[in-house]
LUMSEMI-812941 format. One line per field, with one value per residue (C-alpha): x, y, z; residue in three letters. Coordinates in nm, 4 decimals. Each point is the difference from the previous one (the first is absolute). Layout:
N
xx <- c(X/...);
yy <- c(Y/...);
zz <- c(Z/...);
resn <- c(ALA/...);
***
This chain:
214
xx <- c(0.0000/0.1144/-0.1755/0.0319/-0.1810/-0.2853/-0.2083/-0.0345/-0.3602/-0.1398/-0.3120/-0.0587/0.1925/0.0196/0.0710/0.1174/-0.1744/0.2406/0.3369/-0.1007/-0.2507/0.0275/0.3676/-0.0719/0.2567/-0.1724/-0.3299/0.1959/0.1701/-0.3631/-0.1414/0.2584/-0.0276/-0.3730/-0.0031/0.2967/-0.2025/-0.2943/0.2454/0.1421/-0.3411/-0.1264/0.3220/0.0463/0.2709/0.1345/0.0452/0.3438/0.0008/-0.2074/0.2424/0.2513/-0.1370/-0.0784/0.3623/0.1266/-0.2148/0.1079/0.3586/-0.0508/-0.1280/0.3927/0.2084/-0.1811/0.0850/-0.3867/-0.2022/-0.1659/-0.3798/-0.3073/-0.0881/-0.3390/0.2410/0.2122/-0.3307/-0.1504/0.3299/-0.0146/-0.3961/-0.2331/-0.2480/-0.0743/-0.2958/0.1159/0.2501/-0.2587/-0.2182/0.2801/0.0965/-0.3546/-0.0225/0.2961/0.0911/-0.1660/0.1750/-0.2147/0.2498/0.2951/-0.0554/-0.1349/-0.1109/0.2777/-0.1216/0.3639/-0.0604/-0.3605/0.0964/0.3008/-0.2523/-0.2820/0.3071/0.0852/-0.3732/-0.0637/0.2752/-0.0404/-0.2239/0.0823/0.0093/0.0827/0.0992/0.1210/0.0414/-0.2160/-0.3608/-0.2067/-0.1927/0.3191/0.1618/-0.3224/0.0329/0.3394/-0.0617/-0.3487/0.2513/0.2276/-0.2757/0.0232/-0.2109/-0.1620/0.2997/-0.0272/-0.2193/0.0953/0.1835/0.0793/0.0918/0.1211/-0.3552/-0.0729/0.2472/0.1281/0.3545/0.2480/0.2368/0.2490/-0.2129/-0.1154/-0.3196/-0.1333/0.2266/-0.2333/-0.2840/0.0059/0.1121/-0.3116/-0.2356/0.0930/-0.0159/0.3581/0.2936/0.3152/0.2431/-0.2205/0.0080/0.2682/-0.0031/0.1629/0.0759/0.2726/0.1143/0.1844/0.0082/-0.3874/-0.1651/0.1826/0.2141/-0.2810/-0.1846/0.3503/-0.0524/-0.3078/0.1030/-0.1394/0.1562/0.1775/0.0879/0.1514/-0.0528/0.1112/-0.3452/-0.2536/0.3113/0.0583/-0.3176/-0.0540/0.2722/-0.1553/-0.1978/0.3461/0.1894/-0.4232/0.0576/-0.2389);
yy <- c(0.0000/0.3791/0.3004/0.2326/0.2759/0.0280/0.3071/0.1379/-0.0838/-0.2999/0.0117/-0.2787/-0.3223/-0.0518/-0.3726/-0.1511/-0.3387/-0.2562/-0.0693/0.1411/-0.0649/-0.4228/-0.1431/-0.2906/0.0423/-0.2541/0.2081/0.2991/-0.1983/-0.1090/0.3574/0.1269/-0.3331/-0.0113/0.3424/-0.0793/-0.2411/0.2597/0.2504/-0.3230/-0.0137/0.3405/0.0619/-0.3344/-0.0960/-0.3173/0.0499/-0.0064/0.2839/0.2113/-0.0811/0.0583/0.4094/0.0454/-0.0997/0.2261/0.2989/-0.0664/-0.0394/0.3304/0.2311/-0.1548/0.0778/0.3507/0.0427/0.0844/-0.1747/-0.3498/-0.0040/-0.1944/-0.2778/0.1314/0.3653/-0.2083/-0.1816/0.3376/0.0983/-0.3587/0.0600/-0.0840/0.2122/0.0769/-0.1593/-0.3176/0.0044/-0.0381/-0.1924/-0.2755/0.0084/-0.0351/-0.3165/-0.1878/0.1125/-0.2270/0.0678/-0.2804/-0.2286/0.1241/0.1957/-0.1666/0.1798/0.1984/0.0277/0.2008/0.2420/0.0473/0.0145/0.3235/0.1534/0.0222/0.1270/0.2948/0.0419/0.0272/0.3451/0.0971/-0.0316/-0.2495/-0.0352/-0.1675/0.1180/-0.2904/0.0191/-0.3004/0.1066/0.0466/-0.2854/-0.2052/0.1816/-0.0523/-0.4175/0.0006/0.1703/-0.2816/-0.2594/0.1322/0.0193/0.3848/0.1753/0.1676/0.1668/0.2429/0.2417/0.0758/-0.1636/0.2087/-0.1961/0.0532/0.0561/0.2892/0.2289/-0.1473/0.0009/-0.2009/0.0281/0.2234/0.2481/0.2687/-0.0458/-0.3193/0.1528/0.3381/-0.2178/-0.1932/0.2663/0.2234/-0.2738/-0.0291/0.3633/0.0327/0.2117/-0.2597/0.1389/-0.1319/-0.3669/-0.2900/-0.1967/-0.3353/-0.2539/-0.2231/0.2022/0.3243/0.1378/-0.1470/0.1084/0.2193/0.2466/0.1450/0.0396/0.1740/0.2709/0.0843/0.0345/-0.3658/-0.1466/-0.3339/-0.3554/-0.2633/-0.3907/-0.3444/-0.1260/-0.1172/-0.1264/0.3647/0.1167/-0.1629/0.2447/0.2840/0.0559/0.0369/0.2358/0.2684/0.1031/0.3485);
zz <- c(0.0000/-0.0631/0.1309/-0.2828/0.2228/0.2062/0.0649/0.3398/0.0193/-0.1844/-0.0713/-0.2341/-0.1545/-0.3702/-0.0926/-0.3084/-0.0149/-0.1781/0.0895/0.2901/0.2351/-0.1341/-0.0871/-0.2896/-0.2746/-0.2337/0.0398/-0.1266/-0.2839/-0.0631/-0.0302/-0.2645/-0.2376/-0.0323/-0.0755/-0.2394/-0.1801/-0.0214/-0.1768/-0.2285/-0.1377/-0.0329/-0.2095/-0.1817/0.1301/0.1989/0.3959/-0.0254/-0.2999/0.2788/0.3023/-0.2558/-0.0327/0.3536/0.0889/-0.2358/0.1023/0.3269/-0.1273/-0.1966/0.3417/0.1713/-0.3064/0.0207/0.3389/0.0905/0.2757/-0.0121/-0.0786/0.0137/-0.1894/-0.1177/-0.1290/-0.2051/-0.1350/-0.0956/-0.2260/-0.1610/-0.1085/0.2653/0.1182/0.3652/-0.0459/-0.1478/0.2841/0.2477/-0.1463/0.0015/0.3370/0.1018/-0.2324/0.0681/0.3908/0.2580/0.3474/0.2060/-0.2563/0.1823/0.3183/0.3423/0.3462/0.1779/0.3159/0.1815/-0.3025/0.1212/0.3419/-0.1278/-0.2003/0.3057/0.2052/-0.2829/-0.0789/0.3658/-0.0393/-0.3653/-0.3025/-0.2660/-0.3589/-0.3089/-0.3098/-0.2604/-0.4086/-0.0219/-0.0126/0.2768/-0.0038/0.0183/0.2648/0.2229/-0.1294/0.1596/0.3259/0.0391/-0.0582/0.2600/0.2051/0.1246/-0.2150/0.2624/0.1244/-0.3492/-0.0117/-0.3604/-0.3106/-0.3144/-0.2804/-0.3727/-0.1125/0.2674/-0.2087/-0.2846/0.0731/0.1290/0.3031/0.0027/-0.1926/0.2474/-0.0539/0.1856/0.3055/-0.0640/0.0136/0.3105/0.1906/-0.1554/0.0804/0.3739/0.0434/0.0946/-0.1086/-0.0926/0.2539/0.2014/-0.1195/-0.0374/-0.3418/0.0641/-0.2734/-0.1070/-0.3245/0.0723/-0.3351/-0.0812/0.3652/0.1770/-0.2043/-0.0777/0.3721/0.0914/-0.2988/0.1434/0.3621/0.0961/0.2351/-0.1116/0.0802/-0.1764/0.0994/-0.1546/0.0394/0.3007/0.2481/0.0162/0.0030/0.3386/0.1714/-0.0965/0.3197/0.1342/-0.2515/-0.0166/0.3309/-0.0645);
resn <- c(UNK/UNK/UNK/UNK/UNK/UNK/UNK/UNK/UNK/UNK/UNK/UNK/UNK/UNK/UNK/UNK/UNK/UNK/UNK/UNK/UNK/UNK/UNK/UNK/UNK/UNK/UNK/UNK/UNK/UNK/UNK/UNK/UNK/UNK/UNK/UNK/UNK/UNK/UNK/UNK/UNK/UNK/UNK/UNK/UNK/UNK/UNK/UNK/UNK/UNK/UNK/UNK/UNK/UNK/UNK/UNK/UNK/UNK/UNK/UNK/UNK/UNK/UNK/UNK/UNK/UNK/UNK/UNK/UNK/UNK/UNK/UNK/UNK/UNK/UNK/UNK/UNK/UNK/UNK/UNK/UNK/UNK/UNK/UNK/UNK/UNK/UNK/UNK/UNK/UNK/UNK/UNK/UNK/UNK/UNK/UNK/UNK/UNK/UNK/UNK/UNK/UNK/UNK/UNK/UNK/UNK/UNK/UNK/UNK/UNK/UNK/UNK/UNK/UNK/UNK/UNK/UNK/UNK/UNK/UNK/UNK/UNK/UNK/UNK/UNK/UNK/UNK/UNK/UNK/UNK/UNK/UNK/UNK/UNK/UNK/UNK/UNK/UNK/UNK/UNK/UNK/UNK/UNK/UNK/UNK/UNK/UNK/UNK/UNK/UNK/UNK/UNK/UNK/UNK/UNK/UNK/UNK/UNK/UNK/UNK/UNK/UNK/UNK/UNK/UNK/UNK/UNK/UNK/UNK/UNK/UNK/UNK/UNK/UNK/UNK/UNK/UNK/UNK/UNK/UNK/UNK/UNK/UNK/UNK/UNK/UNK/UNK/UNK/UNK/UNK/UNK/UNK/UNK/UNK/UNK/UNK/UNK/UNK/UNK/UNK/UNK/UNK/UNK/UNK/UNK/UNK/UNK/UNK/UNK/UNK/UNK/UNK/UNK/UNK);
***
C-alpha cells in the first residue's frame, strides 16, 4: 500500500472495484480476453490479430513516454463505440462465475462506512460493478456505484472522477480515490485535489482502517 495523500478531512471513499476490492488474477485475465474476442469479431479479425493491436497500442503509449490507459480507451481508438463497449461487458462479464462472499472485507467496509461514506466508481458498467460487489457479498456497504455508462468515459479521464464526486454532493479534496492502477485511478484524483491511495488489491484493503485515521 502507498498513501499518495490524504485530505485533512475525509468525507467520502472512492473505490475502484477490480483488482481491488477482490484479488483473482485469472478473473482479470478473463475480463480482457472475452472482451478481446468481442473486438476480434467486430473487426474481422482472429483473437490473436486483436491482442496483437491492443499490445501494440499499449506498446505505442510506453515508447511515447505517456501514461498507461484503460482497456475500453484503447478500444475506442481501434473502432468501438462506447456503446458497443458496454454492451459487451454486460454480455460476457458474470462475476457470481468468479467472485465468492468476503465476509473480513464486509466486516472493513462496516468499520469505514461506520466513519465515512463509500463509493464505487469502475470502467465496467454499472450494472457490472453492482454484480461484483453482490458476489462479494457487501453491496450494502455502497451507497453509490458509477460505472462507464454513467458518463461515457473511461478512468483516468476526469470526468467519471467529476461525476461521483457531483453525485455524492461532495467537493474531491474532500474524498480518497483508492484503486490498484496509479496512472488509471489515481493520477487523476491527485489533479483534482483528491486525496489518494494506492493498494495491491483486497489484502491491503483490509489495513486501511488502520492507515484513515480522520
Amino acid at each position: 500500500m502507498k498513501v499518495l495523500r490524504l485530505p485533512e478531512k475525509i468525507l467520502a471513499l472512492i473505490f475502484d472495484l477490480d483488482g481491488t476490492l477482490y484479488t483473482n488474477s485469472l478473473y482479470g485475465r478473463f475480463q480482457e480476453s472475452s472482451q478481446v474476442a468481442r473486438l476480434a469479431h467486430h473487426l474481422g479479425k482472429s483473437e490473436a490479430e486483436a491482442q496483437a493491436l491492443l499490445d501494440a497500442a499499449r506498446e505505442a503509449r510506453r515508447a511515447r513516454g505517456l501514461p498507461g490507459t484503460s482497456m475500453a480507451n484503447h478500444f475506442l481508438r481501434l473502432g468501438a463505440s462506447m456503446e458497443t463497449i458496454i454492451r459487451w461487458r454486460e454480455e460476457a462479464i458474470l462475476p457470481k462465475d468468479w467472485l465468492v462472499p468476503d465476509p473480513r472485507l464486509d466486516s472493513v467496509l462496516a468499520l469505514l462506512g461506520s466513519r465515512f461514506r463509500l463509493a464505487i466508481l469502475t470502467n465496467n458498467p454499472r450494472s457490472v460493478g453492482r454484480a461484483n460487489l453482490e458476489a462479494l457479498g457487501v453491496a450494502d456497504r455502497f451507497e453509490l456505484v458509477v460505472g462507464l455508462d454513467d458518463s461515457f468515459e473511461s478512468k483516468p479521464s476526469e470526468a467519471p472522477f467529476v461525476a461521483v464526486c457531483s453525485r455524492l454532493g461532495l467537493r474531491p479534496e474532500s474524498c480518497v480515490s483508492i484503486g490498484d492502477r496509479e496512472e488509471v485511478d489515481l493520477s487523476t484524483p491527485l489533479t483534482l485535489g483528491m486525496g489518494a491511495v494506492l493498494v495491491d488489491g483486497v489484502e491491503d484493503v483490509y489495513r486501511l482502517p488502520d492507515i484513515l485515521k480522520s
